[in-house]
Residue, then its C-alpha position, 0 to 999 in steps of 0.5 A: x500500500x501506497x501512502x500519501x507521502x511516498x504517492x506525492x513522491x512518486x508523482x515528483x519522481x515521474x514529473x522530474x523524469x520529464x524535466x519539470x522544474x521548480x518541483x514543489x510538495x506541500x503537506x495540506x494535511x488538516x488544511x484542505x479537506x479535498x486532498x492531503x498533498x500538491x505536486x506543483x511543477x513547471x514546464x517550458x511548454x504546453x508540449x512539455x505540460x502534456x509530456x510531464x502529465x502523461x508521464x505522471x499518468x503512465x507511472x502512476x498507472x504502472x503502480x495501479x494508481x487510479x486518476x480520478x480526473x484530469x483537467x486542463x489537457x487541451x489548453x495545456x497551460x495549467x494540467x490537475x492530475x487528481x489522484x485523491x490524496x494527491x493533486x498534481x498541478x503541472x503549469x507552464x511557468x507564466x500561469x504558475x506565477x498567476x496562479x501562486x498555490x504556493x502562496x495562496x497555500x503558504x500555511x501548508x508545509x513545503x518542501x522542494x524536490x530533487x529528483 
């Protein structure tokens, strides 16, 4: 059985192995009532947020990981792999800016990832 520490690990790893960057876990355990933890990554392009995310799909899959839902596939800039106790957000860099989960999360634990 996967726990939810080393599910967000597995996440990073499998972002990391397509060149994500600034790789980003946050413990929202006790904060957020949807899910326990965020894998929030850049990419340099809507071509890499598509690579980053199915990688992210394919490794989980390959550990009998379920998605539960995906979003944002299309446009490409801002992709929510939803895997219950974790939510991976795959931005290209300009959105990630915009959108600061970091900051608006910032009372969540933080730790940087280093494939």
């Amino acid at each position: 059985m996967i726990d939810n520490h080393n599910l967000a690990e597995l996440v990073a790893k499998a972002a990391s192995d397509k060149k994500a960057r600034d790789i980003i876990i946050m413990d929202l355990l006790g904060i957020s009532p949807v899910t326990d933890s965020f894998v929030i990554c850049s990419a340099n392009s809507t071509t890499q947020v598509q690579a980053i995310a199915d990688n992210i799909v394919e490794q989980m899959e390959e550990q009998g990981i379920r998605l539960l839902r995906k979003e944002g596939y299309r446009e490409a800039r801002w992709v929510l792999l939803d895997y219950g106790s974790c939510v991976a957000h795959v931005f290209v860099e300009d959105d990630r800016v915009f959108y600061n989960l970091e900051r608006l999360w910032s009372d969540a634990k933080q730790m940087s990832y280093q494939g």
